[in-house]
C-alpha positions, 0 to 999 in steps of 0.5 A, a space after each residue: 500500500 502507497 500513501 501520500 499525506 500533504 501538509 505544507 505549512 509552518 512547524 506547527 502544523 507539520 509537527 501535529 499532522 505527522 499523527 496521521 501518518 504515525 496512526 496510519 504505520 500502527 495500522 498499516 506497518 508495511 506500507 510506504 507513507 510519504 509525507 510532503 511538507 516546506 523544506 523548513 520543516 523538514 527537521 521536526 520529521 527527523 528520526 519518524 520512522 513513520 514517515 517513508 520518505 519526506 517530499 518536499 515542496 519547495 519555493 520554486 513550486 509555489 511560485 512556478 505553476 509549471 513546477 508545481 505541475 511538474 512535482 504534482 506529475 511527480 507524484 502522479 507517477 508513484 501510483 498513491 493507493 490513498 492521499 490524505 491532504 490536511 492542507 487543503 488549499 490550491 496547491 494542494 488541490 491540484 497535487 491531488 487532481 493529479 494524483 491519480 490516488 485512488 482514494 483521498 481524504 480531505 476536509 469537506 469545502 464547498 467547490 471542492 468536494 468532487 476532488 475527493 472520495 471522502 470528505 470530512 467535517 471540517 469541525 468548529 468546536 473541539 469535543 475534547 482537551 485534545 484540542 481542534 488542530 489534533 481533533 480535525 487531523 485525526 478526523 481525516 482517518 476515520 472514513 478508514 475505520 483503523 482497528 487500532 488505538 488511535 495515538 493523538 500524541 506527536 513525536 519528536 526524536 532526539 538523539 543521544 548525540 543530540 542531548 549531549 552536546 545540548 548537555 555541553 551547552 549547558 555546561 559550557 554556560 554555567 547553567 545551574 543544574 541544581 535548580 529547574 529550567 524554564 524555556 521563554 517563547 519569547 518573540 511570535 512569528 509575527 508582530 501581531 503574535 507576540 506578546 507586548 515586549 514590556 508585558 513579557 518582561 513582566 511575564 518573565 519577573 513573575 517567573 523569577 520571583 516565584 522560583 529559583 529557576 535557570 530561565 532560557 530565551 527562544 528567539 532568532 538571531 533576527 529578532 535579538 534587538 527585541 529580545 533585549 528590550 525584554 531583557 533589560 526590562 526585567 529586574 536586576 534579580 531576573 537578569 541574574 537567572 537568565 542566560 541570554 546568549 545561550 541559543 541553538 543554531 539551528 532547529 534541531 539544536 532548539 529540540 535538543 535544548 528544548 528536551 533539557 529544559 523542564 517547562 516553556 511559558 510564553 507566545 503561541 507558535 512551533 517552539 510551543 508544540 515542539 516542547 508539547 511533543 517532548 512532553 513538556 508542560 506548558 503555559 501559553 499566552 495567545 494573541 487576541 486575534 487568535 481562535 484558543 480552541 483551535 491550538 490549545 491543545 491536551 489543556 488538563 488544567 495542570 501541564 498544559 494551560 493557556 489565556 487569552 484575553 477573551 477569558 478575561 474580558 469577553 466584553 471586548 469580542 462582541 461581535 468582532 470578526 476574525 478580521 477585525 481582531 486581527 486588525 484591532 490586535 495591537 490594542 487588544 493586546 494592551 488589554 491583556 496585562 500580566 497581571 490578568 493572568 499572574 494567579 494562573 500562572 504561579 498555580 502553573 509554576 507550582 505544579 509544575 516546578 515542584 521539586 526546585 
């Protein structure tokens, strides 16, 4: 049996959507299950043994019709049995146009069901703590009905050579191994994504006051000017905890890092679902233009909580769209002080720092 799952898209979405094709090797342990995503993303796939083959769509495919059509006729001639496409969008739809699968799963859109076998609710509600990025790609399994437990668990692998030399960093910065690690997603992918600089800081005192921690920074060499606007808006005694230069060089060195700390706190984005699939706890701050049942995932109230400014004040999403909170998100954002949150969040440092 040949499958083919197409998901392009950011860390996030690749790192989830690779519980399809872990679900379908429980229940099909010999067949081939090649997964297309951006070449970014490539290295949360490392060690998925999942995963025959990783196909990747590059920049020229999306730029280049000819060459989309050309990887699209690519992957005609593997002669897929099953396509499932968790993506759904134009680039997606024509690979699976010409695909030639015999049977292909997707969402249920309104135009495009005749470019399926098998359509699906796109559901607006989750049912359960899972949360709805893990709920929808699970649903593109069950026109299968797989006669095994269903795992909704991504996977990242690490290395034993990986965790060493992650364990050198470390070491050769001093980090404090007697007391916790706490890893900050610091800076969102975009500006309306990121926490207000000022209020992070604040984020980051609270930390420090409530426990003796060692406290890491996530961010790109790109955004280090914010980054220190944040540093040197905390307190005296937070800088002291903080190690500021020490930063992976590239993704995989962030998993490694990431697996030797204990908890991440911070904006929602990759560095929060690669530390979820590493099992670690974690506390997410949402920007408000952001829909929190869809990315709050495995949320028991214990290792995995997040806020939002709408739990705080409902008032100001009246009747708003998706559109305009995205417009209105900077001012939103001044809303949604740390202090809002601030019992939740020491609750959260409790629970789970509980041996420093």
């Amino acid at each position: 049996m040949k499958i083919l799952v197409i998901q392009q898209k950011m860390i996030g979405d690749v790192l989830v959507s690779s519980i399809i094709c872990n679900n379908l090797r429980l229940a099909y342990p010999d067949a081939q299950i090649d997964y297309l995503v951006y070449e970014s993303t490539k290295p949360v796939l490392e060690g998925n043994k999942s995963i025959s083959n990783v196909i990747v769509f590059q920049e020229k495919h999306r730029k280049n019709k000819k060459e989309l059509i050309n990887l699209a006729l690519t992957i005609r001639a593997e002669k897929y049995d099953l396509l499932i496409d968790a993506y759904s969008k134009l680039e997606s739809w024509i690979i699976t146009a010409l695909s030639g699968a015999k049977r292909k799963i997707s969402y249920k859109k309104i135009g495009r069901t005749f470019l399926y076998t098998d359509n699906v609710p796109f559901e607006d509600f989750p049912k359960s703590d899972l949360g709805l990025a893990i709920e929808r790609r699970l649903s593109l399994l069950e026109p299968l009905n797989l006669k095994i437990t269903i795992d909704p668990l991504p996977q990242l692998y690490v290395t034993s050579e990986e965790n060493e030399t992650a364990q050198s960093l470390l070491k050769r910065y001093q980090v404090d191994s007697d007391r916790r690690t706490v890893m900050i997603s610091l800076i969102g992918s975009e500006k309306l994504k990121t926490y207000p600089l000022n209020y992070m800081a604040k984020v980051i005192d609270i930390i420090a006051d409530s426990h003796n921690v060692n406290i890491l920074f996530n961010y790109f060499p790109k955004q280090i000017s914010d980054a220190k606007i944040i540093f040197e808006a905390t307190k005296t005694s937070t800088q002291k905890k903080i190690y500021f230069d020490l930063l992976a060089s590239d993704l995989r060195g962030y998993i490694a890092i990431m697996n030797q700390c204990d908890i991440i706190i911070g904006n929602d984005g990759g560095a929060i679902n690669m530390a979820k699939a590493l099992q670690k706890p974690s506390f997410i701050i949402f920007s408000p233009w952001i829909e929190k049942k869809i990315w709050a995932t495995f949320e028991d109230g214990i290792h995995h909580l997040s806020v939002h400014l709408k739990d705080y004040k409902k008032e100001l999403f009246v009747a708003k769209t998706e559109k305009e909170l995205k417009k209105d998100a900077l001012q939103l954002y001044k809303e949604f002080q740390p202090e809002l949150f601030k019992s939740k969040l020491k609750t959260f440092l409790s629970k789970n720092l509980s041996n420093d």
